[in-house]
N, C-alpha and C positions, 0 to 999 in steps of 0.2 A: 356826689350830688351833681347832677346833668340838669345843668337848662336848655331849654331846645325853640330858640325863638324864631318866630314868623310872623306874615302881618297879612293881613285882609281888609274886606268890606262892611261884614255883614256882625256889630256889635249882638244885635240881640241873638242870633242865630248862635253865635259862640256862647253865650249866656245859657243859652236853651240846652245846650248839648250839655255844658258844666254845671248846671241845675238837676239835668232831667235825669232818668235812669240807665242810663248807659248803654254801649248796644247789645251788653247782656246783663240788663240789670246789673253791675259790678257796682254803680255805683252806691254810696251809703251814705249816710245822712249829709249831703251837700250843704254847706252853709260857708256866708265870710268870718275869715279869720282874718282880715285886715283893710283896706282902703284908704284912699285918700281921707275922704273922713266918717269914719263909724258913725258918726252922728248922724251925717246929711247920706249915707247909703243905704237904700233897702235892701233888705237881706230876703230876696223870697225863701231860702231854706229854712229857717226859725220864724219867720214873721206873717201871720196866716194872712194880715193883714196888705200886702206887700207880694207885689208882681215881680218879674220877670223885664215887661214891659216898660215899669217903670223905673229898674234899675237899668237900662239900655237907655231910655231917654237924660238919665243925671250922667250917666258916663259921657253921654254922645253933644253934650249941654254945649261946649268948646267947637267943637265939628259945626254943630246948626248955626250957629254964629260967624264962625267962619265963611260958611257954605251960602250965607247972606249976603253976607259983604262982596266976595269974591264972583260971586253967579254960581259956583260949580265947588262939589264935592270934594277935597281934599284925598286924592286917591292912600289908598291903601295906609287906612286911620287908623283900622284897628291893631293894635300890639298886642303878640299873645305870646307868655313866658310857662310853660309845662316845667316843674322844675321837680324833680323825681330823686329817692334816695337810694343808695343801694342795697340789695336783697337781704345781704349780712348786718345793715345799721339797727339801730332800736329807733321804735318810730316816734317822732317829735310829736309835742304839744302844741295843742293851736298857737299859744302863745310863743313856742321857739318858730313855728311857723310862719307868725305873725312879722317877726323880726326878718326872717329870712326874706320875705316881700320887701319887706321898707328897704334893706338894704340894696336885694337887687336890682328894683327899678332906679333907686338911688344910683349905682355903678353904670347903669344902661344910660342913662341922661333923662329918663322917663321922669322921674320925679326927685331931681337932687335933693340931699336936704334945707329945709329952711328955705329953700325957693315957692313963694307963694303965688307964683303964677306958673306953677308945674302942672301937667298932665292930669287927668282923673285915670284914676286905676282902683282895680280890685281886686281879691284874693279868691279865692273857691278850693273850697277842700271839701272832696266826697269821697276821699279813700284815706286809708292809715300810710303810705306812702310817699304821696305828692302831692300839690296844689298844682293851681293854674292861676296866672296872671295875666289878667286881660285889663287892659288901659286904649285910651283914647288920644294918639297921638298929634294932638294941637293943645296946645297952653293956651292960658285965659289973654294972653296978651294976640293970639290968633297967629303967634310963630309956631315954626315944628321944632317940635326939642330937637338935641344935637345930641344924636342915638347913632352915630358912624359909629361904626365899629362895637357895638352893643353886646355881640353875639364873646368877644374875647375878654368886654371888661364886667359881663355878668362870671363869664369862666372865672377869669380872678380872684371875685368875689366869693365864688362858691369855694375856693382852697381855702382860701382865708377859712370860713365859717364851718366847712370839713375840720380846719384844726381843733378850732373853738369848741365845736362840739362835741367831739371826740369820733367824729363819724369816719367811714372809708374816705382816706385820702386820695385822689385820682391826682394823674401825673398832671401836669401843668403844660398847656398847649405852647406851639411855637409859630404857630401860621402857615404850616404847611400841611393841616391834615385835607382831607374833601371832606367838602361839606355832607354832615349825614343828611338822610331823607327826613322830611317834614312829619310832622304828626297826620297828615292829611293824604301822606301820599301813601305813609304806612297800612290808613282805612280803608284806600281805593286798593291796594294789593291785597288786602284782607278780604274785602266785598269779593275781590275778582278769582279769588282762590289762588292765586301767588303768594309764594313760598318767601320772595324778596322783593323790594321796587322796582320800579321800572327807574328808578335813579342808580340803583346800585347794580342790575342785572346790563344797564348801557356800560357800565363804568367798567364791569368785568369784561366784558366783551373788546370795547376799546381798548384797555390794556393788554389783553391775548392778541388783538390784531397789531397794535404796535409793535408787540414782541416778533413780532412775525413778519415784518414790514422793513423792506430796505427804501421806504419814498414815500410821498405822499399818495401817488396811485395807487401802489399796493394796501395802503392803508385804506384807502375810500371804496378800493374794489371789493377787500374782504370784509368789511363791513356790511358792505352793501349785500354780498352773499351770503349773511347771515341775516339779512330782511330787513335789515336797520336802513331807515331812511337818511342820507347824510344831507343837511340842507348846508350849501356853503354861502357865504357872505363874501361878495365880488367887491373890490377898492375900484380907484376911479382907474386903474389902467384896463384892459381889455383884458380878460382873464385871468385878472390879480387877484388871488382867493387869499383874507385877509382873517379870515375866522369861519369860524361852521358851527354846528349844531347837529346834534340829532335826537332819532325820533325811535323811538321802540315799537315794534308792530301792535296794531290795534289800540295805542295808549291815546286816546283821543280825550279833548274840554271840549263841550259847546261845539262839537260837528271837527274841530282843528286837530291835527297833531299836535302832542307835549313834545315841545322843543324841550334840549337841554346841550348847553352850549359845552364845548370839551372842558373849558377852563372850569366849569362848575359843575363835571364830574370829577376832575382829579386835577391839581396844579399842572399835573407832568402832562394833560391830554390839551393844553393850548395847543395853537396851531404853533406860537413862535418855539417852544419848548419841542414838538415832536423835532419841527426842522432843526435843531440843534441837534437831537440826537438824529436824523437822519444826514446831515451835513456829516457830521465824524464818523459816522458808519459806511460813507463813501467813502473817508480815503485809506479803510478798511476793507478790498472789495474779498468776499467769500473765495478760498480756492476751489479747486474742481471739488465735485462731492464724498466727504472722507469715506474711509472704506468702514471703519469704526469710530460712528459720531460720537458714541457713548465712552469710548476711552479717550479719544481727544477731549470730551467735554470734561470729564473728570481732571484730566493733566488740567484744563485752566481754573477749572477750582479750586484745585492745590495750590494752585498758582495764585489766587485770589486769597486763599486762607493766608498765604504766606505773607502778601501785600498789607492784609488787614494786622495780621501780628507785628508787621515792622511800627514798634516808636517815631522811625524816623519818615517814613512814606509821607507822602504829600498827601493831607485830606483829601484833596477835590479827585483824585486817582481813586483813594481808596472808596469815597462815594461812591464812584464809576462804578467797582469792581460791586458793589453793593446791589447798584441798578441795574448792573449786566444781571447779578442772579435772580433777581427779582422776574427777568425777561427768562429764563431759564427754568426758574418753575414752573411760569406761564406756558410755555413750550411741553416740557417736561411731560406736562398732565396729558399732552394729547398721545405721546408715546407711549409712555410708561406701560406697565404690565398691568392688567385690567384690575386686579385686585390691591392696587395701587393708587389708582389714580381719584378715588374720592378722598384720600388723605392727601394726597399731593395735590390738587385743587383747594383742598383747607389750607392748606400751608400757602399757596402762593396766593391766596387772597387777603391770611395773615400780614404777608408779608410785606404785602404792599404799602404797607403804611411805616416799617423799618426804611424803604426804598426811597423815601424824601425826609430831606432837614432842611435846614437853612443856609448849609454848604449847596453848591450849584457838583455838579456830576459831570466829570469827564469821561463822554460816551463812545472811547475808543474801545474800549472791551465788551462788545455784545457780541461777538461773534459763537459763542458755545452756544446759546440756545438755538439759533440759528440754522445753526449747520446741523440738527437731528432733525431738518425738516427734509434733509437727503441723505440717501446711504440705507444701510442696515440699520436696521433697531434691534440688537440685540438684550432679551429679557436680562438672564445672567450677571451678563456684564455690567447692567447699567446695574443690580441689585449689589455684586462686589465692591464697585469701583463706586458708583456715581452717586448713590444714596449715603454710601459711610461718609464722601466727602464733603455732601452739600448739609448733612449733619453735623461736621466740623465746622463748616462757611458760617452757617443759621449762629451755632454757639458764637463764635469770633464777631461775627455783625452786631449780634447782642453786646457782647464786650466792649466792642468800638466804640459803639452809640452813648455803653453805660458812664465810658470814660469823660466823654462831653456836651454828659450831662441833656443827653435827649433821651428823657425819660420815657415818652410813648415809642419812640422808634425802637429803644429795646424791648418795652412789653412786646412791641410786634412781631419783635426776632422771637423773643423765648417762646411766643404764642406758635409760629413757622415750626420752630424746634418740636414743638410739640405731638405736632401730625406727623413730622418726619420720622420722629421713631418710632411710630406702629410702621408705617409707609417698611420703613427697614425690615422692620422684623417679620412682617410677615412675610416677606422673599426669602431672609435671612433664617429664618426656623429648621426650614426643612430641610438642610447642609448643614444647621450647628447640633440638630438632633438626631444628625447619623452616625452611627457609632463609630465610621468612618472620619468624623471632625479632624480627632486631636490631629491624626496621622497626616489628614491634609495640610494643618497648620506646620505640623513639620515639614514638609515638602516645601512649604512657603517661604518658611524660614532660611531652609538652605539655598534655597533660590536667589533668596535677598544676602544673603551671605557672598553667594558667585557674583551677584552684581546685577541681577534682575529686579524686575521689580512685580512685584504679588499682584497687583492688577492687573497687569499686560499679560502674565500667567492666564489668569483667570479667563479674562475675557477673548483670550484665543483658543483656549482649551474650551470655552461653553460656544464657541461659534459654531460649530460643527451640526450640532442638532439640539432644539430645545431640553433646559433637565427639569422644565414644571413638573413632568410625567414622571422621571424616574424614579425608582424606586428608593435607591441608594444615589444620591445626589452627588455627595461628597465623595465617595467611593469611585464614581465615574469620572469625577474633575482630576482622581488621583492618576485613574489608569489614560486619562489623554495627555496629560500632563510629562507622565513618566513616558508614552510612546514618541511623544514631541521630543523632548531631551535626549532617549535615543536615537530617532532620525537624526538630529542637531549632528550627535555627537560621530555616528557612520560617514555623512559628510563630511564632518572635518577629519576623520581618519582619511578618509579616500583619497582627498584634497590634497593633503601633506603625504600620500603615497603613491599617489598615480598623476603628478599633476598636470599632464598628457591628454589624461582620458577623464569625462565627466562621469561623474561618478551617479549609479544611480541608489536613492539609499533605501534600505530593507523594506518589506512590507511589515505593517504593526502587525503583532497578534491579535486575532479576535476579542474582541470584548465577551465578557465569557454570558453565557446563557440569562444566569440567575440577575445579573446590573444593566441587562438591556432597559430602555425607556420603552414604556408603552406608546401606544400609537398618537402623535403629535396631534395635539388639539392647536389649531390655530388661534390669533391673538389676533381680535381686532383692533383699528385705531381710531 
């Protein structure tokens, strides 16, 4: 059960929308299942007798009085609660519906119980689903109710009555999610033919520029060249940027840009929060650009799996380790192998929401995503090495989270986990379905036996030329693999018997006719 609260101006106008027939006729027989008082509310849905108009004037009765006394309109009066069940529930009676209003304006501050100089409010049900709660925030005494925090203590409310009723239980928030988008913004991306808001398409974008970001320039610049207007907010020193805002291209009110401030796309996009993690990322500074990003980046996810298994690790590190991969699928997406990257996009939007709790993040481990924004991008390697391991991260993040009790942040891991293994498998298919495999995995093994390790295998043996093309994938990894280990091994004979003369070592054998790759199709980024 999801309440999804906001506020406005315009009483009857929201009435009109929650009466009338929806913007595809969806909506069915509209009428109250509840109010302030059933007696003194008109119902236009059941009452032929009974306006629209005139239930907007008894709601607004608080407000005109106010608006008397004062000279001026009580800005943003009206309180609107959408409060929706999930797909899988069985759908309630007006009467449990009924109840579910009292309560939650009760928890909001809108209309406690037994307080008789509370708010007017109403209910509106015209779907098998959800109602709408629309109230008029001014009490008869012409104060504003004490509705702070409204939005976590209708949450509350709604697990309770989940229990109660036997409905879908949803996790229990902790204050660190972002706010979702409005019912209103949802309409305006609907009208405009967008796929998602301009609240949530700012908020993805911010996060990939972060990811990508050693300072605040770099931040403002690559925003900016993705068309995003950045408006900053200057303190009283000369240049002192204290907060900012931005604008999504063409997202205009009333001739203006929609602002939306960083802190109210995502906790972690304040200004003061980037500079922490840009402050710790300074005294981090990048080395020169690795020659294989994609196997260093794997070595520190091992390395971060390892962190998150330890019992004994220090939380706020293992956050880190948590927010560095979050920066890393962010990244990730823009490399990756093309038939990759819309699951690996799903996963790091997933995940974004495993990537804050109520622990604070020590941001000294971003440097993996990082650093694949130079070097080689090798396909292969990142599909051996860097996909099986950020598979193992996603699982261990879930676990972490599951252990202290941050319920959504695990949904969000196992939701991450989710994209990851198609993301795997389809790189991974075409080398497990060669009948060359087992033989590879033998090779591997022995390798790992001498003291190698199967990745660094891997992804030096597929540098050489892409295997998207080949035909026999796994058959190929075998015979560079094996011509590698005998160059190794000519070396070190020559070494330990000429050690005078440098030795130079054998040329390989031709790769035979029939395991050539076809002609290399480029990989854009």
């Amino acid at each position: 059960m999801v309440p999804d609260i906001s506020t406005g101006n315009d009483t009857r106008g929201l009435l009109a929308y929650a009466f009338g027939p929806g913007r595809r006729d969806e909506h069915l027989d509209p009428h109250l299942v509840a109010a302030w008082d059933m007696a003194g509310a008109p119902d236009p849905g059941r009452d032929p007798t009974a306006t629209i108009t005139q239930l907007a004037k008894r709601l607004d009765q608080y407000v005109t009085l106010a608006t008397r006394e004062r000279g001026t309109k009580p800005a943003n009066h009206v309180w609107h609660c959408p409060v929706r069940t999930a797909p899988t529930d069985r759908h309630l009676s007006d009467a449990e519906w009924a109840e579910v209003a009292r309560r939650i304006v009760a928890a909001a501050g809108i209309a406690p119980e037994g307080d008789e100089q509370a708010c007017r409010w109403v209910a509106v049900r015209h779907a098998k689903d959800h109602i709408h709660i629309i109230a008029t925030s001014v009490r008869a005494d012409g104060r504003r109710p004490r509705s702070n925090r409204d939005g976590q203590r209708a949450q509350a409310e709604c697990r309770k009555i989940e229990k109660e009723l036997g409905l879908r239980q949803l996790s229990q928030g902790d204050g660190t999610a972002p706010k979702t988008p409005t019912g209103a913004e949802r309409a305006k991306a609907e009208r405009q033919g967008h796929t998602v808001t301009a609240r949530a398409w700012l908020r993805e974008q911010a996060l990939t520029a972060a990811a990508a970001s050693r300072n605040e320039d770099d931040y403002f610049a690559i925003l900016t060249d993705l068309g995003i207007t950045v408006h900053t907010r200057i303190g009283p020193e000369p240049g002192e940027v204290i907060g900012y805002s931005l604008s999504a291209p063409g997202d205009t009110a009333a001739g203006q840009p929609v602002k939306f401030g960083g802190s109210k796309l995502s906790p972690d996009l304040s200004i003061h929060r980037l500079r922490e993690r840009f402050t710790a990322q300074s005294a981090t500074p990048l080395t020169d650009p690795p020659t294989h990003p994609w196997q260093q980046a794997e070595s520190i996810l091992r390395s971060a799996h390892a962190s998150l298994a330890d019992p004994n690790a220090d939380a706020h590190q293992a956050q880190g380790e948590i927010a560095a991969f979050a920066d890393f699928l962010h990244t990730a997406t823009l490399y990756a192998p093309r038939p990759t990257r819309a699951e690996l996009h799903a996963a790091a939007v997933a995940f974004n929401r495993a990537n804050r709790s109520a622990l604070r993040a020590d941001h000294a481990l971003r440097k993996a995503g990082q650093e694949l924004l130079y070097g080689t991008h090798d396909a292969v390697g990142f599909v051996i090495a860097v996909l099986f391991a950020a598979i193992h991260l996603a699982r261990a993040s879930a676990r972490w989270h599951e252990q202290r009790g941050h319920q959504q942040q695990a949904a969000a891991a196992h939701q991450a986990l989710a994209h990851l293994r198609p993301a795997y498998q389809q790189q991974a298919d075409p080398i497990l379905t060669d009948p060359a495999w087992p033989a590879l995995a033998t090779v591997l093994r022995r390798a790992e036996t001498d003291g190698r390790r199967p990745a660094e295998l891997l992804t030096e043996a597929a540098k050489g030329r892409e295997l998207d093309t080949a035909e026999l994938p796994a058959q190929v990894l075998i015979w560079r693999i094996d011509n590698a280990s005998a160059r190794r091994r000519t070396a070190a004979t020559a070494a330990s018997t000429v050690p005078a003369r440098r030795s130079t070592p054998s040329a390989s054998a031709p790769l035979p006719a029939d395991l050539k790759a076809h002609p290399t199709r480029r990989h854009g980024r």
